[in-house]
C-alpha positions as CSV (number, residue, x, y, z in Angstrom):
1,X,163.3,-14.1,22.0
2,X,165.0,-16.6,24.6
3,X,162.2,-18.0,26.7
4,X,164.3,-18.5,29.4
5,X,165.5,-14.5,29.5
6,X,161.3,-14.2,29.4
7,X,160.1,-16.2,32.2
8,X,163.8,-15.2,34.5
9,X,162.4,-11.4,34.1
10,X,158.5,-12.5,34.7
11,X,159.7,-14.3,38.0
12,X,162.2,-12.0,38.8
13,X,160.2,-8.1,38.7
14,X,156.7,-9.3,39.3
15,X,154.9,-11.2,42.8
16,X,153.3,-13.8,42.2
17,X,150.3,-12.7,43.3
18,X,150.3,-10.5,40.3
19,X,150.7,-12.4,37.4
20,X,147.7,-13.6,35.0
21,X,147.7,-16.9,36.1
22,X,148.3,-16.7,39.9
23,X,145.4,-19.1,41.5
24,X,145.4,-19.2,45.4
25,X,144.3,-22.4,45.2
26,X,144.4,-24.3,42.1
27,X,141.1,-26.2,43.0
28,X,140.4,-27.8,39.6
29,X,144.1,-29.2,39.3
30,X,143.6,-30.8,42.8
31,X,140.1,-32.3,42.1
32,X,141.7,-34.2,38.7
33,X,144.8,-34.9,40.7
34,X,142.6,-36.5,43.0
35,X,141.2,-39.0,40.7
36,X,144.2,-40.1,39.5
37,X,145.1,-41.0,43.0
38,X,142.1,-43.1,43.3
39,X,143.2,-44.6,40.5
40,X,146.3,-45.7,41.6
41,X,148.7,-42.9,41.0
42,X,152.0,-42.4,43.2
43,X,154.1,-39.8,41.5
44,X,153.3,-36.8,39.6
45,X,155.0,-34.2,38.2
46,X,153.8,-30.8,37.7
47,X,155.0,-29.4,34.2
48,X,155.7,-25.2,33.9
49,X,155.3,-25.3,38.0
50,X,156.6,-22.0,38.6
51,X,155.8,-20.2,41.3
52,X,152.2,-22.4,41.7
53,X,151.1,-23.1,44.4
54,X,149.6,-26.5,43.5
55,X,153.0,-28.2,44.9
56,X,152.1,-27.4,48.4
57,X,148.9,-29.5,48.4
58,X,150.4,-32.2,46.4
59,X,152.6,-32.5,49.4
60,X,149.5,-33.5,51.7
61,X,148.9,-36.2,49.1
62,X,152.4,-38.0,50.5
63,X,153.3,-38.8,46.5
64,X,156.3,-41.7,46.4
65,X,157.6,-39.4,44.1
66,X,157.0,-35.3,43.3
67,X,158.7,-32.9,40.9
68,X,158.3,-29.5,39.3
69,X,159.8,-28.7,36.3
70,X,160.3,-24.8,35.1
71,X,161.9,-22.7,32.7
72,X,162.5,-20.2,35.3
73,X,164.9,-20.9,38.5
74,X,163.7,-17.9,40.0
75,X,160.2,-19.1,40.0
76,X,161.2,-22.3,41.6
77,X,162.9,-20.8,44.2
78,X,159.9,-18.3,45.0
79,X,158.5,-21.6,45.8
80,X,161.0,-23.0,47.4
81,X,161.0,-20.3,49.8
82,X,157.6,-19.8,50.5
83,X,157.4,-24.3,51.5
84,X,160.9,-23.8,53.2
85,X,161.6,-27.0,55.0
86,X,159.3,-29.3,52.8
87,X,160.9,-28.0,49.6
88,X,163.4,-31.0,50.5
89,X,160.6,-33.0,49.8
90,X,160.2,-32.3,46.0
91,X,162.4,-33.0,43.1
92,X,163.0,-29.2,41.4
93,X,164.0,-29.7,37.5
94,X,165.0,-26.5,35.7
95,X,164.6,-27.2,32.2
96,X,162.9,-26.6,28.8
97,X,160.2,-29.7,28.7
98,X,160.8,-29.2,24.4
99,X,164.4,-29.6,25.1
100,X,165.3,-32.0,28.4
101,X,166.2,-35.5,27.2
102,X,165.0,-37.1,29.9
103,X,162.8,-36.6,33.7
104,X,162.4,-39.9,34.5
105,X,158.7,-41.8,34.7
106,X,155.9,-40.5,36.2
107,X,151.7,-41.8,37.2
108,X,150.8,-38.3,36.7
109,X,151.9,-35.6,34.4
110,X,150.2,-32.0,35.2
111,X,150.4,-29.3,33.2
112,X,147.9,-26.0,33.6
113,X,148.8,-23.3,31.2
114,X,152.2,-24.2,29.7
115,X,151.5,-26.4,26.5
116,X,149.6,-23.0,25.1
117,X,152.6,-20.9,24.8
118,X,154.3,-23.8,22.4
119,X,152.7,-22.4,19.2
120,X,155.1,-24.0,16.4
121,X,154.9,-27.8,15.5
122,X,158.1,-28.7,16.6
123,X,157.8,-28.0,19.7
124,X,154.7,-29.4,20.5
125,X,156.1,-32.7,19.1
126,X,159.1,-32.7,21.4
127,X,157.1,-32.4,24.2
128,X,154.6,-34.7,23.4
129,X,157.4,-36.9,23.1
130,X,158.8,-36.2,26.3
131,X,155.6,-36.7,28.1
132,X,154.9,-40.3,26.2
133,X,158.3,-41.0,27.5
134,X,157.6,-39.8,31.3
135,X,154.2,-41.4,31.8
136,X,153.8,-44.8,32.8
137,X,150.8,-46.7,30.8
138,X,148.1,-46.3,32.1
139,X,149.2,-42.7,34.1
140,X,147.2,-39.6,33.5
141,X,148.4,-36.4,31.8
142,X,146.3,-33.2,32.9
143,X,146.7,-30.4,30.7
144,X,144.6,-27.2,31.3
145,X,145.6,-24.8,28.2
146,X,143.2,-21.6,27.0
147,X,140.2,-22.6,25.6
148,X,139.1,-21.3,21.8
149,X,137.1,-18.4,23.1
150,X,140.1,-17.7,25.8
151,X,142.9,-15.4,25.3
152,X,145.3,-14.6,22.3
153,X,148.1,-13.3,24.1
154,X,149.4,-14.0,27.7
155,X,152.7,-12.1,29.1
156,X,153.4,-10.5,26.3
157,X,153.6,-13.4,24.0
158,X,151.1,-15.3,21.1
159,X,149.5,-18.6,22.4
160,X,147.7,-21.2,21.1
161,X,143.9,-22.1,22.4
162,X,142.0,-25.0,22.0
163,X,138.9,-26.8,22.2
164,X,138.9,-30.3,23.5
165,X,138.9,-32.0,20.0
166,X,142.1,-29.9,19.6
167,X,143.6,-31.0,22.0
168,X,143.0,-34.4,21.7
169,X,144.3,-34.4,18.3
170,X,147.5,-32.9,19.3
171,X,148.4,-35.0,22.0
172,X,148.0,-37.7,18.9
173,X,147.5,-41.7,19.3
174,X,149.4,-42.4,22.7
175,X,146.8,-40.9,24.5
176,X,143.1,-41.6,25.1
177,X,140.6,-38.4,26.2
178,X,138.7,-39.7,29.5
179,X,137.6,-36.4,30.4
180,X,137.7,-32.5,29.1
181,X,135.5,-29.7,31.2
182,X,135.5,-25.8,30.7
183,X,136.7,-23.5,33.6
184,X,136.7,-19.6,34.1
185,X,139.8,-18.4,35.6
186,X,139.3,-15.1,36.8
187,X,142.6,-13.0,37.4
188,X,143.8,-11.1,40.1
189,X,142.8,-8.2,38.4
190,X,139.5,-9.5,37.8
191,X,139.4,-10.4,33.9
192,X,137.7,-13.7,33.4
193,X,139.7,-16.0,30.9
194,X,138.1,-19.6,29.6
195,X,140.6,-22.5,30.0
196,X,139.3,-25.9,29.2
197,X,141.4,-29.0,30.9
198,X,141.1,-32.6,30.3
199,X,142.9,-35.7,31.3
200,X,143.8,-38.2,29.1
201,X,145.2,-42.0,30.0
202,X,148.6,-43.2,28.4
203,X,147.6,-46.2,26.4
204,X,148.6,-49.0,28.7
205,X,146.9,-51.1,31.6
206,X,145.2,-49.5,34.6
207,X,147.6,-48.5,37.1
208,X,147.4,-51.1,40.0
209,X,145.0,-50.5,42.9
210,X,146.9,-47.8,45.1
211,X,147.9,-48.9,48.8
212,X,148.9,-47.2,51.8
213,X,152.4,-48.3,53.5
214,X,151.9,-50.0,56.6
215,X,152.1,-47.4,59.8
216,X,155.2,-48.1,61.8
Protein backbone atom coordinates (compact mmCIF):
# COMPACT_ATOMS: atom_id res chain seq x y z
CA UNK A 1 0.00 0.00 0.00
CA UNK A 2 1.39 3.65 -0.83
CA UNK A 3 0.81 5.73 2.27
CA UNK A 4 0.67 8.64 0.38
CA UNK A 5 -2.37 7.20 -2.09
CA UNK A 6 -3.86 6.40 1.78
CA UNK A 7 -3.77 9.59 3.57
CA UNK A 8 -4.57 11.69 -0.27
CA UNK A 9 -8.00 9.55 -0.26
CA UNK A 10 -8.55 10.00 3.85
CA UNK A 11 -8.14 13.91 3.18
CA UNK A 12 -9.70 13.97 0.07
CA UNK A 13 -13.49 11.90 0.72
CA UNK A 14 -13.80 12.50 4.45
CA UNK A 15 -14.34 16.16 6.65
CA UNK A 16 -12.30 16.57 9.09
CA UNK A 17 -14.68 16.72 11.51
CA UNK A 18 -15.16 13.10 10.85
CA UNK A 19 -12.12 11.36 11.08
CA UNK A 20 -10.90 9.40 14.35
CA UNK A 21 -8.66 11.75 15.39
CA UNK A 22 -10.37 15.10 14.78
CA UNK A 23 -9.97 17.20 18.25
CA UNK A 24 -11.59 20.76 18.25
CA UNK A 25 -9.14 21.80 20.32
CA UNK A 26 -6.06 19.91 20.84
CA UNK A 27 -5.89 21.03 24.55
CA UNK A 28 -3.20 18.57 25.83
CA UNK A 29 -0.80 19.41 22.81
CA UNK A 30 -1.19 23.13 23.65
CA UNK A 31 -0.57 22.72 27.50
CA UNK A 32 2.96 20.71 26.69
CA UNK A 33 3.63 23.19 23.94
CA UNK A 34 3.18 25.67 26.52
CA UNK A 35 5.95 24.48 28.68
CA UNK A 36 8.32 24.27 26.18
CA UNK A 37 7.77 27.90 25.64
CA UNK A 38 8.53 28.77 29.12
CA UNK A 39 11.40 26.99 28.61
CA UNK A 40 12.68 28.82 26.02
CA UNK A 41 11.33 27.45 22.82
CA UNK A 42 10.92 29.64 19.56
CA UNK A 43 10.09 27.28 16.77
CA UNK A 44 8.22 24.19 16.56
CA UNK A 45 7.19 22.03 14.12
CA UNK A 46 4.12 19.97 14.12
CA UNK A 47 4.90 16.39 12.57
CA UNK A 48 1.70 14.36 10.61
CA UNK A 49 -0.14 18.05 10.93
CA UNK A 50 -2.85 17.31 8.60
CA UNK A 51 -5.85 18.87 8.78
CA UNK A 52 -5.20 19.70 12.84
CA UNK A 53 -6.19 22.28 14.07
CA UNK A 54 -3.27 22.71 16.61
CA UNK A 55 -1.58 25.19 13.96
CA UNK A 56 -4.01 27.85 14.52
CA UNK A 57 -3.24 28.27 18.17
CA UNK A 58 0.43 27.88 17.70
CA UNK A 59 -0.07 31.01 15.63
CA UNK A 60 -1.19 33.05 18.89
CA UNK A 61 2.09 31.81 20.36
CA UNK A 62 4.02 34.35 17.57
CA UNK A 63 6.77 31.22 17.07
CA UNK A 64 10.11 32.75 15.20
CA UNK A 65 9.60 29.90 13.27
CA UNK A 66 6.42 27.34 12.48
CA UNK A 67 5.94 24.34 10.19
CA UNK A 68 3.71 21.45 9.44
CA UNK A 69 4.80 18.60 7.79
CA UNK A 70 2.21 15.95 6.12
CA UNK A 71 2.03 13.08 3.93
CA UNK A 72 -1.08 14.40 2.51
CA UNK A 73 -1.24 17.91 0.45
CA UNK A 74 -4.77 17.74 0.60
CA UNK A 75 -4.85 17.83 4.25
CA UNK A 76 -2.57 20.72 4.36
CA UNK A 77 -4.50 22.63 2.22
CA UNK A 78 -7.85 21.86 4.23
CA UNK A 79 -5.83 23.89 6.64
CA UNK A 80 -4.63 26.22 4.65
CA UNK A 81 -8.01 27.20 3.71
CA UNK A 82 -9.71 27.16 6.76
CA UNK A 83 -6.49 29.91 8.43
CA UNK A 84 -6.61 31.71 4.93
CA UNK A 85 -4.52 34.79 5.28
CA UNK A 86 -2.28 33.53 8.20
CA UNK A 87 -1.48 30.36 6.37
CA UNK A 88 1.38 32.74 4.93
CA UNK A 89 2.62 32.59 8.22
CA UNK A 90 3.61 28.88 8.46
CA UNK A 91 6.17 26.84 6.65
CA UNK A 92 3.92 23.77 4.88
CA UNK A 93 6.35 20.71 4.13
CA UNK A 94 4.73 17.82 2.21
CA UNK A 95 6.78 14.87 2.85
CA UNK A 96 7.31 11.41 4.38
CA UNK A 97 9.17 12.29 7.91
CA UNK A 98 10.89 8.34 7.27
CA UNK A 99 11.96 9.59 3.93
CA UNK A 100 12.75 13.65 3.79
CA UNK A 101 16.54 14.22 4.16
CA UNK A 102 16.26 17.18 5.74
CA UNK A 103 13.47 20.07 7.56
CA UNK A 104 15.79 22.17 9.04
CA UNK A 105 16.21 22.65 13.15
CA UNK A 106 13.61 23.12 15.35
CA UNK A 107 13.05 23.96 19.74
CA UNK A 108 9.99 21.88 19.42
CA UNK A 109 9.08 18.83 17.54
CA UNK A 110 5.17 17.76 18.00
CA UNK A 111 3.92 14.84 17.00
CA UNK A 112 0.17 13.46 18.27
CA UNK A 113 -0.67 10.26 16.54
CA UNK A 114 1.76 9.78 13.64
CA UNK A 115 4.79 7.72 15.03
CA UNK A 116 2.02 4.81 15.83
CA UNK A 117 1.24 3.99 12.29
CA UNK A 118 5.26 3.33 11.68
CA UNK A 119 5.08 -0.36 12.80
CA UNK A 120 8.37 -1.79 11.08
CA UNK A 121 11.98 -1.00 12.55
CA UNK A 122 13.15 0.74 9.74
CA UNK A 123 11.08 3.21 9.80
CA UNK A 124 11.02 4.12 13.12
CA UNK A 125 14.83 4.46 12.92
CA UNK A 126 14.62 6.96 10.02
CA UNK A 127 12.53 9.03 11.72
CA UNK A 128 14.16 8.98 14.91
CA UNK A 129 16.91 10.06 12.98
CA UNK A 130 15.33 12.78 11.41
CA UNK A 131 14.01 14.14 14.54
CA UNK A 132 17.68 13.89 16.41
CA UNK A 133 18.66 15.87 13.34
CA UNK A 134 15.69 18.63 13.59
CA UNK A 135 15.83 19.31 17.25
CA UNK A 136 18.18 21.61 18.75
CA UNK A 137 19.79 20.23 22.22
CA UNK A 138 18.05 20.84 24.66
CA UNK A 139 14.46 21.26 22.48
CA UNK A 140 11.53 19.15 23.29
CA UNK A 141 9.95 16.45 21.17
CA UNK A 142 6.13 15.73 22.11
CA UNK A 143 4.88 12.60 20.82
CA UNK A 144 1.28 11.47 21.81
CA UNK A 145 0.92 7.84 20.10
CA UNK A 146 -1.90 5.10 21.37
CA UNK A 147 -1.37 3.86 24.55
CA UNK A 148 -1.04 -0.26 25.28
CA UNK A 149 -4.62 -0.62 26.13
CA UNK A 150 -5.54 1.88 23.03
CA UNK A 151 -6.47 0.79 19.62
CA UNK A 152 -5.05 -1.85 17.19
CA UNK A 153 -6.18 -0.43 14.06
CA UNK A 154 -6.79 3.17 13.05
CA UNK A 155 -8.06 4.08 9.27
CA UNK A 156 -7.96 1.00 8.10
CA UNK A 157 -4.37 0.26 8.91
CA UNK A 158 -2.24 -1.87 11.98
CA UNK A 159 -0.49 0.50 14.55
CA UNK A 160 1.71 0.16 17.05
CA UNK A 161 0.76 1.23 20.94
CA UNK A 162 2.84 1.91 23.71
CA UNK A 163 3.39 2.42 27.22
CA UNK A 164 5.67 5.08 28.32
CA UNK A 165 8.71 2.75 28.89
CA UNK A 166 8.08 1.85 25.18
CA UNK A 167 8.39 4.65 24.14
CA UNK A 168 11.16 5.84 25.82
CA UNK A 169 13.09 2.91 24.58
CA UNK A 170 12.36 3.61 21.07
CA UNK A 171 13.18 7.06 20.87
CA UNK A 172 16.71 5.43 22.21
CA UNK A 173 19.72 7.36 23.96
CA UNK A 174 19.36 10.93 22.32
CA UNK A 175 16.53 11.59 24.22
CA UNK A 176 15.71 11.95 27.95
CA UNK A 177 11.82 11.26 29.29
CA UNK A 178 10.83 14.49 31.45
CA UNK A 179 7.34 13.72 31.46
CA UNK A 180 4.70 10.93 30.07
CA UNK A 181 0.71 11.22 31.22
CA UNK A 182 -2.29 9.14 29.92
CA UNK A 183 -5.24 10.95 28.04
CA UNK A 184 -8.76 9.65 26.76
CA UNK A 185 -9.47 10.87 23.39
CA UNK A 186 -12.93 10.51 22.75
CA UNK A 187 -14.04 10.53 19.01
CA UNK A 188 -16.53 12.32 17.21
CA UNK A 189 -18.52 9.41 17.21
CA UNK A 190 -18.07 9.02 20.76
CA UNK A 191 -15.59 5.90 21.17
CA UNK A 192 -13.12 6.65 23.94
CA UNK A 193 -9.44 5.64 22.84
CA UNK A 194 -6.26 5.82 25.53
CA UNK A 195 -3.25 7.77 24.07
CA UNK A 196 -0.44 8.33 26.42
CA UNK A 197 1.98 11.42 25.41
CA UNK A 198 5.22 12.49 26.84
CA UNK A 199 7.94 14.91 26.12
CA UNK A 200 11.25 14.17 26.11
CA UNK A 201 14.52 16.76 26.06
CA UNK A 202 17.23 16.34 23.22
CA UNK A 203 20.34 15.70 25.17
CA UNK A 204 22.00 19.04 25.12
CA UNK A 205 21.98 22.36 27.37
CA UNK A 206 18.76 24.09 28.36
CA UNK A 207 17.53 26.21 25.76
CA UNK A 208 18.37 29.91 26.74
CA UNK A 209 15.78 31.90 28.76
CA UNK A 210 13.06 33.02 26.09
CA UNK A 211 12.68 36.90 25.41
CA UNK A 212 10.19 38.98 23.88
CA UNK A 213 11.40 41.48 20.86
CA UNK A 214 11.23 44.89 21.81
CA UNK A 215 7.72 46.64 20.74
CA UNK A 216 8.26 49.10 18.06
Amino acid sequence: MDPSRHWEGIYSTRAPEDVGWFEPDPVTSRRLIAKAVEDGAQSVIDIGGGASRLVDHLLDLRFERLAVLDLSEAGLNLTKDRLGAKAEQVEWIVGDVTRIEDIGQFDVWHDRALFHFLITPPERERYVRLAEQTLRPGGTAIMGTFASDGPERCSGLTVCRYDPDDLAATCGPGFERMHSERHVHITPMGVPQSFVYSSFRRYGPRLMPFSKKPSQ
